[in-house]
C-alpha atoms as one frame of an Amber mdcrd trajectory, in Angstrom:
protein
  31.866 -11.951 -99.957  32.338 -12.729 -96.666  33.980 -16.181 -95.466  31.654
 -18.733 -95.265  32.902 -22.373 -93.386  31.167 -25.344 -91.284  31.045 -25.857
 -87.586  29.945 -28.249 -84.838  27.062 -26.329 -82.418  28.596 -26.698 -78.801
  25.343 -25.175 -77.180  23.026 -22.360 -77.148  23.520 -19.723 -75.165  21.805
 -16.168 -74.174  19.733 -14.619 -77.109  19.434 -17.815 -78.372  21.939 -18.150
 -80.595  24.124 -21.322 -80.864  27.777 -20.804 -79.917  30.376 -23.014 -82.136
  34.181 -22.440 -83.069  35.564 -21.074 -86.497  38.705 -23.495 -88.088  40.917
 -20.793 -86.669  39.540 -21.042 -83.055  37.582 -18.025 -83.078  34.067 -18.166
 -81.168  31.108 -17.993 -83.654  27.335 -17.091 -82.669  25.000 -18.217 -85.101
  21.011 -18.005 -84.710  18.580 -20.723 -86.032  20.834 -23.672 -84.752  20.634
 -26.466 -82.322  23.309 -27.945 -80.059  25.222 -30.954 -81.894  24.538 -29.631
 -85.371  26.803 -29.765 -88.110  26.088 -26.166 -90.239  27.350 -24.262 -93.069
  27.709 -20.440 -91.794  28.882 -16.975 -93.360  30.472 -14.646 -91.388  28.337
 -11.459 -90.897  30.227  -8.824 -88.403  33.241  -9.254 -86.739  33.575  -8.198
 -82.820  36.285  -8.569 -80.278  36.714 -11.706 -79.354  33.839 -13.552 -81.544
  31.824 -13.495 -84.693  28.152 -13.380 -85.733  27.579 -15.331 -88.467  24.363
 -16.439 -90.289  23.243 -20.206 -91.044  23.118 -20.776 -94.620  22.548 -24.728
 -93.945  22.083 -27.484 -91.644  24.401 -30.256 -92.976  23.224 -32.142 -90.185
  20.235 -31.814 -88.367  19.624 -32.705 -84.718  16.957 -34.864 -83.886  14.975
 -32.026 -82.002  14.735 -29.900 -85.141  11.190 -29.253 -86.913  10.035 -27.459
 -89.845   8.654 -24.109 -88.554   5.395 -23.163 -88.737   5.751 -19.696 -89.754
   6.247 -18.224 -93.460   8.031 -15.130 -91.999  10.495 -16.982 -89.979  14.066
 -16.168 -89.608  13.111 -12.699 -91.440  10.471 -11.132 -88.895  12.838 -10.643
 -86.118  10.304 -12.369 -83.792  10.214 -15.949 -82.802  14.136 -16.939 -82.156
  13.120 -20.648 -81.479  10.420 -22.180 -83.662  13.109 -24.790 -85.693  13.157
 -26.580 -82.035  10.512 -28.733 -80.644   8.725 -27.280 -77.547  10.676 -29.947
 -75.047  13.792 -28.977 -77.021  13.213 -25.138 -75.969  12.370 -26.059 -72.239
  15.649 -28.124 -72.403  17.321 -25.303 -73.870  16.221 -22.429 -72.049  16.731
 -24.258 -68.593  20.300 -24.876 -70.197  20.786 -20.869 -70.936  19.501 -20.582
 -67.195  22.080 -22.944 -65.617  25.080 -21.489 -67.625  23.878 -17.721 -66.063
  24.018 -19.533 -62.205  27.542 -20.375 -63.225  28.325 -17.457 -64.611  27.243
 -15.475 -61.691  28.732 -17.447 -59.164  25.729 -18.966 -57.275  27.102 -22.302
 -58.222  30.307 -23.627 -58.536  29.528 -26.158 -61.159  27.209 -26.962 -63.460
  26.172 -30.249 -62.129  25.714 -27.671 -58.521  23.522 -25.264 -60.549  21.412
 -27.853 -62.004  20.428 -28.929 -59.017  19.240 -25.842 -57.994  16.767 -25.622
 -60.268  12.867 -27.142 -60.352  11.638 -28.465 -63.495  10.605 -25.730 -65.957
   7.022 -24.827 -65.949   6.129 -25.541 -69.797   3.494 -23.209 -71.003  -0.252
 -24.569 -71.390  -0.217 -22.701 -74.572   2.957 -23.369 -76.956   0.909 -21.245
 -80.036  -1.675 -18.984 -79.900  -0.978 -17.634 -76.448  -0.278 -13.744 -76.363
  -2.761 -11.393 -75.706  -1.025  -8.453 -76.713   0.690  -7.764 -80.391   2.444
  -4.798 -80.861   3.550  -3.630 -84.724   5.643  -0.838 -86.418   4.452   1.304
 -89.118   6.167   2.539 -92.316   6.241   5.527 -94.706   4.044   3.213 -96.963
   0.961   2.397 -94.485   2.126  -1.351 -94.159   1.967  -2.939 -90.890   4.452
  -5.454 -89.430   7.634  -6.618 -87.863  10.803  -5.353 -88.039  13.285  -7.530
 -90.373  15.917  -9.294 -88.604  18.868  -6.670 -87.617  17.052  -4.244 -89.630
  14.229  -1.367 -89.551  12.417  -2.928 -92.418   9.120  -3.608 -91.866   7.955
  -6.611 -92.691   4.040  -7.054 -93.681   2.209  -9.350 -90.402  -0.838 -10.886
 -91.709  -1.022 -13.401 -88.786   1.411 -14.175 -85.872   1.250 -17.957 -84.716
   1.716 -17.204 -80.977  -1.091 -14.141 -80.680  -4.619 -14.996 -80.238  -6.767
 -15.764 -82.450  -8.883 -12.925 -81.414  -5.753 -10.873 -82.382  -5.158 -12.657
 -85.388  -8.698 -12.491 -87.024  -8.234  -8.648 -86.749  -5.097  -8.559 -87.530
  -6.204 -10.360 -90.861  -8.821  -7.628 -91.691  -6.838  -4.555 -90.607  -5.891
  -3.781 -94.419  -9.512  -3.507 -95.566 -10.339  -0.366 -93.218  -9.658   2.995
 -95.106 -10.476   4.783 -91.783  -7.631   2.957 -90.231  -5.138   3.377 -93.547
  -5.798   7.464 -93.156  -4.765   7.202 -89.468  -2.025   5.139 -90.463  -0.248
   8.034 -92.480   0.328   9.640 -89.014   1.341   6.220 -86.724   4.578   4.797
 -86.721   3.401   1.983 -83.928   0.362   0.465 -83.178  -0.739  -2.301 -80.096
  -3.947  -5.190 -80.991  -4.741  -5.353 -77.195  -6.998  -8.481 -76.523  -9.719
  -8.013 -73.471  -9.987 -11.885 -72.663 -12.748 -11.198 -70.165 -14.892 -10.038
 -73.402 -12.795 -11.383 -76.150 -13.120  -8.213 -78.077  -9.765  -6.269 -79.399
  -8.333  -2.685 -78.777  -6.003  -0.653 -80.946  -3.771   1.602 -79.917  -1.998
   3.896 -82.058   1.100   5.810 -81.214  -0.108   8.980 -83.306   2.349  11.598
 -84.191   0.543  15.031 -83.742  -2.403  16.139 -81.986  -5.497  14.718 -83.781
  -7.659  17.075 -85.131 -11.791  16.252 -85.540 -11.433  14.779 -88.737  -9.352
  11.956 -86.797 -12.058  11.290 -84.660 -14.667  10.345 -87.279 -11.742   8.131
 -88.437 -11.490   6.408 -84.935 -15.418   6.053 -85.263 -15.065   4.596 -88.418
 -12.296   2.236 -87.856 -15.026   0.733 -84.484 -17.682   0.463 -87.626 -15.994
  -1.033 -90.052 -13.595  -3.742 -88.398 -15.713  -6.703 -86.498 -13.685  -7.893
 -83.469 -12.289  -4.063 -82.527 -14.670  -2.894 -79.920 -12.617   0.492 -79.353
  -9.720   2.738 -80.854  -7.442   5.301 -78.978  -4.655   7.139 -80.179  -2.113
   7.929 -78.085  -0.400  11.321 -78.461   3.186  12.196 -76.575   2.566  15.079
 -74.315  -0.995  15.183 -74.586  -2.519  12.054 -73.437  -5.050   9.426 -74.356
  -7.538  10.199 -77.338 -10.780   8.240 -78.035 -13.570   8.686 -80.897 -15.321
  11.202 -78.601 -11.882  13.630 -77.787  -9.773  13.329 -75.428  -9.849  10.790
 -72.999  -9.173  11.592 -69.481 -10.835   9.117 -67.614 -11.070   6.262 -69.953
 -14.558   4.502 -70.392 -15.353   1.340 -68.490 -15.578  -0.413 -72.205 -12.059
   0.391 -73.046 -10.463  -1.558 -70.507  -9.128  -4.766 -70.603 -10.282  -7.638
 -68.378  -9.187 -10.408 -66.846  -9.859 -13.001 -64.152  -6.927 -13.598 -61.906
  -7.168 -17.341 -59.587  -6.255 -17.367 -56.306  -7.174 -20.947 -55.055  -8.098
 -22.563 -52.207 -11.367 -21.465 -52.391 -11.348 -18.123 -52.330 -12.612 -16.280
 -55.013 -10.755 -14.928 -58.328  -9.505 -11.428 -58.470 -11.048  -9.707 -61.285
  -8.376  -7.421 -63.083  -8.907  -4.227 -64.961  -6.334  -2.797 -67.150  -6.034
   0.443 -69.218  -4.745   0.113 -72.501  -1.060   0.982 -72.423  -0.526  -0.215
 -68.854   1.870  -3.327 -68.919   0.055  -6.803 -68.720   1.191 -10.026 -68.816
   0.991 -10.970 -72.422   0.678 -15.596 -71.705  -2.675 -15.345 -69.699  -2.610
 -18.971 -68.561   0.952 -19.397 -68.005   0.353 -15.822 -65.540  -2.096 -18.079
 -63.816   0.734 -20.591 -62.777   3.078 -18.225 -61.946   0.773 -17.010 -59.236
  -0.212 -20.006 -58.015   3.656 -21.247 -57.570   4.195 -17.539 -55.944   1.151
 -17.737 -53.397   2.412 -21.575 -52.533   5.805 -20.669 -51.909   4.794 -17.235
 -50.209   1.962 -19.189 -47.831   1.035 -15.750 -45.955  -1.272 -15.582 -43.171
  -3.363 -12.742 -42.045  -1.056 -11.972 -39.666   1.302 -10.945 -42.376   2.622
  -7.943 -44.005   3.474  -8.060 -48.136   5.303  -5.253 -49.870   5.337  -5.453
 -53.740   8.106  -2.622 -54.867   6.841  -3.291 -58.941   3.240  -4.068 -58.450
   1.628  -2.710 -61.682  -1.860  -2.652 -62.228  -1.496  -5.757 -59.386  -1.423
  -9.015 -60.773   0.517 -10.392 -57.613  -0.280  -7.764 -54.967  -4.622  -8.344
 -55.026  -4.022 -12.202 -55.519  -1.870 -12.140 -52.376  -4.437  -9.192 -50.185
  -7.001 -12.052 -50.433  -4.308 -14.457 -48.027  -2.083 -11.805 -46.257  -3.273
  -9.076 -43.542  -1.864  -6.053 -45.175  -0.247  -5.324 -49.254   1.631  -2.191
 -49.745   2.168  -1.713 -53.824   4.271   0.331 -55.370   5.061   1.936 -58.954
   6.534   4.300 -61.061   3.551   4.407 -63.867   0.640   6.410 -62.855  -2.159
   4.189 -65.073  -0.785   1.093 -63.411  -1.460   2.863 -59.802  -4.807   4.144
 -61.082  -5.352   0.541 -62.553  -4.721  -1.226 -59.520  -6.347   1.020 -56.716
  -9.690   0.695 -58.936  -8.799  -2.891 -58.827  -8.492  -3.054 -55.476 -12.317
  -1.231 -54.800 -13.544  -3.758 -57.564 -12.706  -6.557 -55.393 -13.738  -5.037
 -52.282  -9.857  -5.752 -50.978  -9.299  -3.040 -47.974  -6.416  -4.047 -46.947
  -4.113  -3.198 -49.749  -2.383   0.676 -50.305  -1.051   1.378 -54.023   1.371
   4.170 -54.406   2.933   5.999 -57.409   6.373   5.922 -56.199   9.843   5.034
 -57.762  10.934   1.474 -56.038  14.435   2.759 -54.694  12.428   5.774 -53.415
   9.384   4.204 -51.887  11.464   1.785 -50.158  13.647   4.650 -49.125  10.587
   6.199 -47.718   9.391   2.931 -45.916  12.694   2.369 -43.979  12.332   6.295
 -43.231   9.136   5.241 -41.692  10.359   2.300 -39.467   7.892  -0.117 -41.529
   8.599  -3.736 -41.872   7.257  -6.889 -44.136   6.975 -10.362 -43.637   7.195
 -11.104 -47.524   8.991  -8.875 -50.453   8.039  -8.737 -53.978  10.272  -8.335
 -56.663   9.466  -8.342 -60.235  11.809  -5.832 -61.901  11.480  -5.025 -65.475
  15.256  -6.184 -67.393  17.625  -4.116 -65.502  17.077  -5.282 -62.596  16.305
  -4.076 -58.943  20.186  -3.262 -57.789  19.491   0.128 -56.167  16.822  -0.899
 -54.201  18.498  -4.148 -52.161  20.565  -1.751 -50.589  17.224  -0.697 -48.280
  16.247  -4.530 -48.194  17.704  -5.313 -44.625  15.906  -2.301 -43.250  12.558
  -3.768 -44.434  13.465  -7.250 -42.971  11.432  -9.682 -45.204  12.049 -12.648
 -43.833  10.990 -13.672 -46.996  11.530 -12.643 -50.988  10.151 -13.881 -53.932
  11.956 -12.452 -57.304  10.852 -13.119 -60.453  12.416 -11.710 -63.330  12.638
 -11.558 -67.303  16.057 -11.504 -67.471  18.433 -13.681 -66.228  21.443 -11.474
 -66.180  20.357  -9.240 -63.979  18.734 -11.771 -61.854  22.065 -13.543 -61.321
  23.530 -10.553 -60.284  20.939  -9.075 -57.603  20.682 -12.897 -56.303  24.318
 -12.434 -55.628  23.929  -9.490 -53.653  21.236 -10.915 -51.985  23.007 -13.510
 -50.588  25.544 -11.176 -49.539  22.455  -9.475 -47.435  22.251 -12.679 -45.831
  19.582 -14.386 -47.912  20.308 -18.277 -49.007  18.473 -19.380 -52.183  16.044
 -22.031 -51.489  14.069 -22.462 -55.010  14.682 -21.795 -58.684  11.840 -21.991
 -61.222  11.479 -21.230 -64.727   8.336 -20.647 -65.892   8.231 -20.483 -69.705
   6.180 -16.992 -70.170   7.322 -17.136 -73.997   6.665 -20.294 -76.045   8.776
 -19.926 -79.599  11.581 -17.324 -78.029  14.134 -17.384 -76.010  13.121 -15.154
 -73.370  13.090 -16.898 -70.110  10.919 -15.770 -66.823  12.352 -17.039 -63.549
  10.818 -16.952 -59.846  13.312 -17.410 -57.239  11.834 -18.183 -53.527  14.677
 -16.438 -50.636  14.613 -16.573 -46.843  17.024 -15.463 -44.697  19.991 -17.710
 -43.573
C-alpha cells in the first residue's frame, strides 16, 4: 500500500491540481482540492522532483467547496473543477493565469502580473453550455468517458455541461439497434448540436469501409432516434459517408448552424459548419469573445486583417463586416471550404480564405511584400512560435492572440515583446465552465 499522510493545499496550479508539501518536504499534486484545505492523500506515482497523489478526504473543507453535481465525478476523467463554486473557479483559473505571467517572465511579481490582467469574463452558461460531446467506444458497445488515468470507458448517460439537445439524445442512444450494429465497428463517436435548428448530428469514427448494409443502418439510426436529424460515418482514407454513400459534397441539412453577432448595428454573420470541422464548443461565451476582439481591434475600412488560424471563420467574417480587406488562412481543407461558403452566404467580398499552413502562408505573404493593419492569432495548444519569426515583415501594428493554453501563450508573448510589441491587455474569458482549461485574448501594439 502506498503511503498515505495529510497536507495543507498551498494553491492550485496548471491542470488543476492543488500543489501541497509531503512531511518530508517533497512537492505533492493532488486533484479534487482547494487552496487552504487540510486533506488526507495517498501517494500514487512518484516523479522527479514531486508526487501525484490522490485525495482520499477533505479533513477540512474550504468555504468555496460544494457538493458536485455529477454522479460520475472524479471517475469520468472530465470535469476537473465541479467541487468549487463557479466564482471559486474564476478566482482560481485567473490565479493559474497569473502564476504562468510569472513564470514566463512578463512580470516580475505577482502583485505586477495581476495587474495586468482584466477581470475574467465568467461564462453566461456555467452548465449546460457545450454544443459538441465527443465519446469513446469499447469492445462491449458501451458509450462513454474515459476513467480517470485510464482507457476504461465509463458509461455517459448525461453530461451536465452539454446541451440539453445533446443530452436528450444522448439519453436515448442505447435504445437504437441500428446504432448498437454500427457501434461494433466505432471506437469514437461526436453528438454535434446545430443550434441554428436545434437538431443533433452523429459522427462516427468507423473502422473499415462501410458496406450497403451500413447504410440502411445510418437510415435507421435517423428513424429511430428523435432529436438526430443526420448520421455520417467517417472512414480514415476514404472520406465522409452518409445514409445515401459517400458523401462528397455534404448536404445543406448536415451542416451545423450558427448565428455569429457583430454589433453596432450591423447585421449577424450566419455560420455554416461541416461536421468534423472545429467549432467553438460555449456558443454564448464565443459571442463575447468576439465582441471584446472587434472592440479592442476597432478596424476601419481602410484596414487590412490577416487571420493565420481562421477556421471555418468565426473571427475573420465578424471582422470583414468592419475592416476593408480579411485574408484567412488554414491548414484543414473543410474549415477553408466552410468558411469561403461562409463568406458567399453573407455576401462578404472582401475576404480571401486559403488552405495554407500558417508558417507557410505567412512565409508566402512577406514573399509577396503584403502588409496588415491587424494580426490574428488563435493557435491551437502548441502555440504559434514558427510563425512570429515572419511577424515584423507583415507589420501589424496591431495583434490580438487568443489562446487555449497558457504555456505556450506565455512563451510566444515573450517573443513578441522581443519583436518589439508591449502588452497592453490581458483577458480571460472562461470558454470552459467546470474545467480547468483557460482561454485568454491578449490585445498587442507595437512599442
Amino acid at each position: 500500500m502506498s503511503e498515505a499522510f495529510s497536507l495543507t493545499v498551498e494553491k492550485v496550479v496548471a491542470g488543476g491540481l492543488g500543489l501541497g508539501h509531503s512531511p518530508d518536504g517533497m512537492v505533492v499534486l493532488v486533484p479534487g482540492v482547494l487552496p487552504g484545505e487540510q486533506v488526507r492523500v495517498r501517494v500514487r506515482q512518484r516523479k522527479k522532483g514531486f508526487l501525484n497523489a490522490e485525495l482520499l478526504e477533505v479533513e477540512t473543507a474550504s468555504p468555496d467547496r460544494v457538493t458536485p453535481l455529477c454522479s460520475l465525478y472524479g471517475r469520468c476523467g472530465g470535469c476537473d473543477f465541479q467541487h468549487a463554486s463557479y466564482p471559486a473557479q474564476l478566482r482560481l483559473k485567473q490565479e493559474i493565469l497569473t502564476q504562468h505571467l510569472v513564470r514566463g517572465r512578463l512580470a516580475a511579481t505577482w502583485s505586477e502580473a495581476s495587474a495586468m490582467l482584466g477581470e475574467p469574463m465568467p461564462s453566461p452558461r456555467s452548465l449546460g453550455y457545450r454544443l459538441r460531446l465527443r465519446l469513446h467506444v469499447d469492445q462491449l458497445g458501451r458509450m462513454g468517458f474515459h476513467r480517470l488515468h485510464s482507457h476504461e470507458v465509463v458509461a455517459v448517460g448525461q453530461c451536465p455541461i452539454a446541451r440539453a439537445a445533446i443530452n436528450r439524445v444522448l439519453a436515448t442512444m442505447g435504445s437504437s439497434q441500428s446504432l448498437a450494429d454500427l457501434l461494433v465497428y466505432t471506437r469514437e463517436l461526436e453528438i454535434l448540436l446545430s443550434p441554428a435548428e436545434e437538431s443533433c448530428i452523429l459522427l462516427l469514427d468507423f473502422s473499415r469501409k462501410p458496406r450497403p448494409a451500413d447504410f440502411a443502418l445510418v437510415r435507421g439510426v435517423v428513424q429511430e432516434l428523435a432529436g438526430v436529424s443526420e448520421v455520417l460515418l467517417r472512414v480514415e482514407g476514404h472520406g465522409l459517408f452518409s445514409g445515401a454513400g459517400l458523401a462528397p459534397q455534404l448536404p445543406e441539412h448536415a451542416m451545423l448552424r450558427l448565428s455569429l453577432p457583430v454589433g453596432l448595428d450591423l447585421a449577424p454573420v450566419a455560420l455554416t459548419v461541416e461536421p468534423g470541422g472545429f467549432y467553438q464548443v460555449n456558443q454564448e461565451q464565443n459571442e463575447q469573445l468576439i465582441s471584446q476582439l472587434l472592440d479592442w481591434a476597432k478596424v476601419s475600412r481602410k484596414e487590412r486583417v490577416l487571420d493565420l488560424f481562421c477556421g471555418v471563420g468565426n473571427f475573420s467574417l465578424p471582422m470583414a463586416r468592419l475592416a476593408g480587406q480579411v485574408t484567412g488562412m488554414d491548414l484543414q481543407g473543410s474549415a477553408i471550404r466552410s468558411a469561403r461558403r461562409n463568406a458567399s452566404l453573407n455576401g462578404l467580398d472582401n475576404v480571401i480564405f486559403s488552405k495554407m499552413e500558417a508558417a507557410a502562408g505567412a512565409c508566402s505573404l512577406v514573399t509577396k511584400g503584403e502588409r496588415f493593419d491587424l494580426l490574428l492569432l488563435d493557435p491551437p495548444r502548441g502555440g504559434c512560435r514558427e510563425v512570429l519569426p515572419r511577424v515584423m515583415a507583415l507589420a501589424p501594428g496591431t495583434i490580438i492572440y487568443i489562446s487555449c493554453d497558457p504555456a505556450t501563450l506565455t512563451r510566444d508573448l515573450g517573443d513578441l515583446q522581443g519583436l518589439g510589441y508591449g502588452i497592453e491587455q490581458i483577458r480571460l474569458f472562461d470558454m470552459f465552465p467546470q474545467t480547468s482549461h483557460l482561454e485568454t485574448m491578449v490585445l498587442l501594439k507595437t512599442v
